[in-house]
VEXDRENMI-760205 format. One line per field, with one value per atom (N, C-alpha, C): x, y, z; residue in three letters; atom name. Coordinates in nm, 4 decimals. Atoms other than C-alpha are relative to their C-alpha. Layout:
REM residues N
u: (X_...)
v: (Y_...)
w: (Z_...)
r: (ALA_...)
a: (CA_...)
END
This chain:
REM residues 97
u: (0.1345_-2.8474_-0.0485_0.0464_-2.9766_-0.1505_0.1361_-3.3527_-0.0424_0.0888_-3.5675_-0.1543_0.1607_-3.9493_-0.0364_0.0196_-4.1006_-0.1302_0.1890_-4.4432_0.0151_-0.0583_-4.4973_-0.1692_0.1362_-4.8146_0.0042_0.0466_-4.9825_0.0542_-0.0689_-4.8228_-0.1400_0.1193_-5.1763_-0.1059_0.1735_-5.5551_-0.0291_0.0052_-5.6682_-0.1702_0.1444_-6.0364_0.0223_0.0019_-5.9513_0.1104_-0.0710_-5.6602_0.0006_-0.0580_-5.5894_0.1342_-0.1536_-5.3192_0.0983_-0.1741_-5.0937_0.0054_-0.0027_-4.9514_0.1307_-0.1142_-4.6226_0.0453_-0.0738_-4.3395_0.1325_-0.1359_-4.0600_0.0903_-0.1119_-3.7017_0.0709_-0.1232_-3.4501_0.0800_-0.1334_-3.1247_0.1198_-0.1023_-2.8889_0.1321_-0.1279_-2.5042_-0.0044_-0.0304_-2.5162_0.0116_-0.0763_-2.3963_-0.1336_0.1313_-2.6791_-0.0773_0.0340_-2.6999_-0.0697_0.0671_-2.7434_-0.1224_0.1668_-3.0371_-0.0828_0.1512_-3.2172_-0.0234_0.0173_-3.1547_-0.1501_0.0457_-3.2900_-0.1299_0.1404_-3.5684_-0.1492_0.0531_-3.6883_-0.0402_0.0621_-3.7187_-0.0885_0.1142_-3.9080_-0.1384_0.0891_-4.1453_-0.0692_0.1122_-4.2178_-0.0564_0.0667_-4.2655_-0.1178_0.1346_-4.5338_-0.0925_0.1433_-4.6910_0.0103_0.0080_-4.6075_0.1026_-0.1448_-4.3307_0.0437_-0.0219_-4.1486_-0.0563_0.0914_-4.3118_0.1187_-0.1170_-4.0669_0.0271_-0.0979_-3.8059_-0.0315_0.0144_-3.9138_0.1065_-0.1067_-3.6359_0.0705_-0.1257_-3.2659_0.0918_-0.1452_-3.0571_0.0736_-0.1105_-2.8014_-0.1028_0.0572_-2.9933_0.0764_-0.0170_-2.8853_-0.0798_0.1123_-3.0904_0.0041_0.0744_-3.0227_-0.0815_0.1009_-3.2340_-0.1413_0.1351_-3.5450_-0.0123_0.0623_-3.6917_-0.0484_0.0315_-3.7904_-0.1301_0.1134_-4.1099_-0.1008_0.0348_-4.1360_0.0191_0.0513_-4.2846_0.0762_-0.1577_-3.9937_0.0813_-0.1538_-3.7504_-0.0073_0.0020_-3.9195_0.0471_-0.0374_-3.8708_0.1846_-0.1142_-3.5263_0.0895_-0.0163_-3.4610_0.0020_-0.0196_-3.5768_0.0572_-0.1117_-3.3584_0.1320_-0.0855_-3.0733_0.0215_-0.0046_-3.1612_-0.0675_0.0365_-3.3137_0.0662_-0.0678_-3.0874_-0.0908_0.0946_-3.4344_-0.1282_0.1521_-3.7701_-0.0480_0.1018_-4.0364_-0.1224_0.1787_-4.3527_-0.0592_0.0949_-4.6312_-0.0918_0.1336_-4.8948_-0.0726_0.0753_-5.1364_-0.1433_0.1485_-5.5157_-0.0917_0.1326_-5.8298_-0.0670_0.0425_-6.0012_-0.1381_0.1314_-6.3929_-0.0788_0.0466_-6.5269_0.0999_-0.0957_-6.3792_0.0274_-0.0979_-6.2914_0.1112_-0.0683_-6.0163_-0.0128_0.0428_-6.0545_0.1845)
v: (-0.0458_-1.6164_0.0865_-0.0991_-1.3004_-0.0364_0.0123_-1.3627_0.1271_-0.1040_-1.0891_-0.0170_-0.0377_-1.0295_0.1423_-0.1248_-0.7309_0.0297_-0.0981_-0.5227_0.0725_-0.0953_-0.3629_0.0753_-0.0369_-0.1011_0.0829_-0.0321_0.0002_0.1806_-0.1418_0.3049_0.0974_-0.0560_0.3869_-0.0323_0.0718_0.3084_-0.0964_0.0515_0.0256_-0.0470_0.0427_-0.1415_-0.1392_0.1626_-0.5013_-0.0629_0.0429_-0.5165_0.0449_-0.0389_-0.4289_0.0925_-0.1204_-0.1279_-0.0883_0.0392_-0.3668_-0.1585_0.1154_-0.6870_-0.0330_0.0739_-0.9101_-0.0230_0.0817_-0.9954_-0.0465_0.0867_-1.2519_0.0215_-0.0452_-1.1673_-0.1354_0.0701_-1.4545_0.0525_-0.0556_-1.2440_-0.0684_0.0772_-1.4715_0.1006_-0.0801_-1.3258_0.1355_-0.0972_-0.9861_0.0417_-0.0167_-0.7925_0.0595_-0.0039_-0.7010_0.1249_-0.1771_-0.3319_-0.0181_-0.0132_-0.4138_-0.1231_0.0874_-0.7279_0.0748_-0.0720_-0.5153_0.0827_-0.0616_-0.2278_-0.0783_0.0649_-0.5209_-0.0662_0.0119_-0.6510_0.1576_-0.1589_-0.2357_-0.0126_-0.0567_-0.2026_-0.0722_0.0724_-0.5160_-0.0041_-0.0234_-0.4228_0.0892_-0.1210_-0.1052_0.0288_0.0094_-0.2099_-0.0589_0.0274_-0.3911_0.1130_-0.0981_-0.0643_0.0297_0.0131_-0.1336_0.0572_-0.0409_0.0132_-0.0301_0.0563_-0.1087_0.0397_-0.0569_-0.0274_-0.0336_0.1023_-0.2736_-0.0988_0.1673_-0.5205_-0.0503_0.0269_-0.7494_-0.1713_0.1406_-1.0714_0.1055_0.0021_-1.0070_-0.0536_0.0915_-1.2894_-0.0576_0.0856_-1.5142_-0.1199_0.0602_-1.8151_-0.1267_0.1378_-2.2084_-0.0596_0.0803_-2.4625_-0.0988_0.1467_-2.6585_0.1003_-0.0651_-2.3439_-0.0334_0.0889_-2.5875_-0.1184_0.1164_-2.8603_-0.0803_0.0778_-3.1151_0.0495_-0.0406_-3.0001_0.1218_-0.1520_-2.6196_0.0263_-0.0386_-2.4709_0.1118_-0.0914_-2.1914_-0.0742_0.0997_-2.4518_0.0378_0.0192_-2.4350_0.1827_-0.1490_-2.0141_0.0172_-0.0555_-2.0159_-0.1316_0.0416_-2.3141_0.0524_-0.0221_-2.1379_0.1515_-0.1052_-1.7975_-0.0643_0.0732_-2.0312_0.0104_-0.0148_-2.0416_0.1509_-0.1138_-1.7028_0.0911_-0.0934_-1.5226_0.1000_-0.0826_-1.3427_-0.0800_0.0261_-1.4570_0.0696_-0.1137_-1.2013_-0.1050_0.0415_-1.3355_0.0736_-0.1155_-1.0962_-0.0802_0.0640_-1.2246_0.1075_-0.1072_-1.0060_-0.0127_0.0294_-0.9643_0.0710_-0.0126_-0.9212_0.0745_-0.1380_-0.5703_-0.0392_-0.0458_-0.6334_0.1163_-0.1336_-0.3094_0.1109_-0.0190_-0.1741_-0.1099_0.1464_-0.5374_-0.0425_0.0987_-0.7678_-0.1314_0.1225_-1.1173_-0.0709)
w: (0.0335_-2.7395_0.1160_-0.1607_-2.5131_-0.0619_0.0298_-2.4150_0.0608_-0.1001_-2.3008_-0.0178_-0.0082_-2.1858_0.0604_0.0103_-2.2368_0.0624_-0.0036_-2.0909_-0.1073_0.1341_-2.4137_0.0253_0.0945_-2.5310_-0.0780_0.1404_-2.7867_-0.0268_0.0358_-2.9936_-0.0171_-0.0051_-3.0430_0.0227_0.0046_-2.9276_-0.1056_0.0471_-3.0562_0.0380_-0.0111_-3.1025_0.0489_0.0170_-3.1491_0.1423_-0.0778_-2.8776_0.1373_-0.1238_-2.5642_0.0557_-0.0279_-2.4021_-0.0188_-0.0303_-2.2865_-0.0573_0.0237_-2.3854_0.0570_-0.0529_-2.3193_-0.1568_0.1067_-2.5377_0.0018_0.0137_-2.5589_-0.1133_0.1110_-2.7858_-0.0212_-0.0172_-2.8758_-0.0772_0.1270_-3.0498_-0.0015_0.0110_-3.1556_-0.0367_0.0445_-3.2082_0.0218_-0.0129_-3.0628_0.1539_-0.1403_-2.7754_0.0824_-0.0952_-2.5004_-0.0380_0.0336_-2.6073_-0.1927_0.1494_-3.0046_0.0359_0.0080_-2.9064_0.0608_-0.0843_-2.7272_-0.1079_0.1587_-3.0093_-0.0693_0.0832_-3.2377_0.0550_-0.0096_-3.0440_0.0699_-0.0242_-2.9369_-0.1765_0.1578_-3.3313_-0.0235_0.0259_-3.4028_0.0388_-0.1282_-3.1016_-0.0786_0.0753_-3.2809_-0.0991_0.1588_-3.6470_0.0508_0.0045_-3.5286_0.0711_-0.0616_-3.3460_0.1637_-0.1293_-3.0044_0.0828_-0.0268_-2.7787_0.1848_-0.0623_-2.4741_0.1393_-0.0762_-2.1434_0.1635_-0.0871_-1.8949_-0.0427_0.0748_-1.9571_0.1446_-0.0823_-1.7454_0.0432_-0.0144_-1.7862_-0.1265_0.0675_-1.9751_0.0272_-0.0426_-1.9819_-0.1191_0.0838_-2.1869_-0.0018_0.0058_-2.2793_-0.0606_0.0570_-2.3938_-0.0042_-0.0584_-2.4758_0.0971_-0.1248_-2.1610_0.0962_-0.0698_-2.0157_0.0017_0.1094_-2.2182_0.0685_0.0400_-2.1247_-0.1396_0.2035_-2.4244_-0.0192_0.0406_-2.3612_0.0480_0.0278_-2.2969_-0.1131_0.1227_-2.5569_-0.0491_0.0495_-2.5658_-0.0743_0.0611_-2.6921_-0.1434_0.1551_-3.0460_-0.0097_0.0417_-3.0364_0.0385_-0.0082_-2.9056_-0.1068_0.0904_-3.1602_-0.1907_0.1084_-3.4613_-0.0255_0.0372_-3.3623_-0.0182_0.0501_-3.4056_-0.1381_0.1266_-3.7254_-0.0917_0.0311_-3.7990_0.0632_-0.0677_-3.5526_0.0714_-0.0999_-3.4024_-0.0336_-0.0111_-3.2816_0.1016_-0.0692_-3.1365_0.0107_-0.0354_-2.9817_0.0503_-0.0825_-2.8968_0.0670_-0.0568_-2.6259_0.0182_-0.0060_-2.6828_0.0316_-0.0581_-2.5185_-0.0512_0.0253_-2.6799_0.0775_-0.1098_-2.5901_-0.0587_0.0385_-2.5907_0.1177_-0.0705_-2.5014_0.0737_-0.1017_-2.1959_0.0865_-0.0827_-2.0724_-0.0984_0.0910_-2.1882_0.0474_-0.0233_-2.2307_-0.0104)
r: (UNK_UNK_UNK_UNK_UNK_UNK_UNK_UNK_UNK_UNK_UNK_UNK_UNK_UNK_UNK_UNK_UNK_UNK_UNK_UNK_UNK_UNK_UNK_UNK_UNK_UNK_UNK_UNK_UNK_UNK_UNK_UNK_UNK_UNK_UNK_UNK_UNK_UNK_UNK_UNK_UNK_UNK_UNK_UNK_UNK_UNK_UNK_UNK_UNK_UNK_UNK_UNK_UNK_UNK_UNK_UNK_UNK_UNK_UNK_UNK_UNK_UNK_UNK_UNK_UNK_UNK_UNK_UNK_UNK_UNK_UNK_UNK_UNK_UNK_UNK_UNK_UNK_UNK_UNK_UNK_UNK_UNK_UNK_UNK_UNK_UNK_UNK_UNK_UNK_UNK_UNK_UNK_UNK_UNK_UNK_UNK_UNK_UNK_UNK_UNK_UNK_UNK_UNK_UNK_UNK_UNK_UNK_UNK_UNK_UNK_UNK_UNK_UNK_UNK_UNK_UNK_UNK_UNK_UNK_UNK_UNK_UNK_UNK_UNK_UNK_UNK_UNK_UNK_UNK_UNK_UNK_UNK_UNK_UNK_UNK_UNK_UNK_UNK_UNK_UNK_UNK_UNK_UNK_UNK_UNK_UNK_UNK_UNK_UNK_UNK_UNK_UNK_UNK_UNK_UNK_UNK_UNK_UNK_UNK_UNK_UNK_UNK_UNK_UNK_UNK_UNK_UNK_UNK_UNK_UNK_UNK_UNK_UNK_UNK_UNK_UNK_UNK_UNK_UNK_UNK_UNK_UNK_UNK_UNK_UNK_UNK_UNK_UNK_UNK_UNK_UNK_UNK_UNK_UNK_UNK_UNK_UNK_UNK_UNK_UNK_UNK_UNK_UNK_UNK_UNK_UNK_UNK_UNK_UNK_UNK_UNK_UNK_UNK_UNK_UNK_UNK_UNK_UNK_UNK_UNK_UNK_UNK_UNK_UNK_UNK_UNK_UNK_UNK_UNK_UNK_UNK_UNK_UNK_UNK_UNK_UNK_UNK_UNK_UNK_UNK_UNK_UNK_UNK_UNK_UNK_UNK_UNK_UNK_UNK_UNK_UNK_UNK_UNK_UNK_UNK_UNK_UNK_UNK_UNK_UNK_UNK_UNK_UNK_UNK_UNK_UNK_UNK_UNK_UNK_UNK_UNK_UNK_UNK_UNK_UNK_UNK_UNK_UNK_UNK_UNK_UNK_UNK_UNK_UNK_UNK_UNK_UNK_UNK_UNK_UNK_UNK)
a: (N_CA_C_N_CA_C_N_CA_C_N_CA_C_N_CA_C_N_CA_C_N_CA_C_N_CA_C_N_CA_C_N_CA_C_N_CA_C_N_CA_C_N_CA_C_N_CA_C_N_CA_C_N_CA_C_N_CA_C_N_CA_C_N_CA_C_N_CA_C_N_CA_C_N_CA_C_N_CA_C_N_CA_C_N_CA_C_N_CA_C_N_CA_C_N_CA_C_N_CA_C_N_CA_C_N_CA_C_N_CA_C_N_CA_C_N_CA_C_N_CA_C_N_CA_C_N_CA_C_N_CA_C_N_CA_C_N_CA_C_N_CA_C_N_CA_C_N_CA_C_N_CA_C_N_CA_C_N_CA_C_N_CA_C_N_CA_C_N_CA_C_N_CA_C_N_CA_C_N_CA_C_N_CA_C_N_CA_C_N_CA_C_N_CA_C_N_CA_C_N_CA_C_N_CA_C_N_CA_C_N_CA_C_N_CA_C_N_CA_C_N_CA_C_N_CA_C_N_CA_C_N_CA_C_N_CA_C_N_CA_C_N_CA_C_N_CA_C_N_CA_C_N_CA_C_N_CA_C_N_CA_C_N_CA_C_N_CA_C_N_CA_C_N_CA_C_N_CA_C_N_CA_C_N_CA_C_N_CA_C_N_CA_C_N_CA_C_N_CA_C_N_CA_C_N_CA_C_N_CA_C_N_CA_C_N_CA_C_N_CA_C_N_CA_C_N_CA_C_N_CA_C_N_CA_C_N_CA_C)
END
């Protein structure tokens, strides 16, 4: 399973969000060049596009504790073969919260 975390922003101005956000990949079964491929595309269907990779590694779950809250995302690419999480921040005004 390759994991990566991303700085990602916005493909375009936004009201409701914020420029920048963060995002976590889990790609199950592929080689480092096609998960990234595959989590770069997912990044951008939702709008957003990569900014810095900021972690790219190989991942197991003894990289988990029982009770990091990653376990359940790199658990259910196991079974989905990809999970994307966006952490994304709330733009009020010109602040973010």
């Amino acid at each position: 399973m390759r994991f990566f975390a991303f700085r990602i922003t916005r493909k375009s101005p936004s009201v409701d969000v914020g420029p920048i956000a963060h995002a976590n990949g889990w790609i199950k079964n592929a080689s480092r060049d096609e998960a990234y491929l595959q989590a770069e595309k997912m990044i951008n269907d939702q709008g957003w596009e990569i900014s810095a990779t900021l972690e790219d590694h190989v991942v197991t779950k003894d990289n988990y504790s029982p009770d990091d809250e990653n376990l359940r995302y790199y658990e259910q690419a196991l079974v989905d073969d990809e999970v994307l999480v966006l952490y994304v921040v709330k733009s009020i005004g010109n602040q973010e919260e």
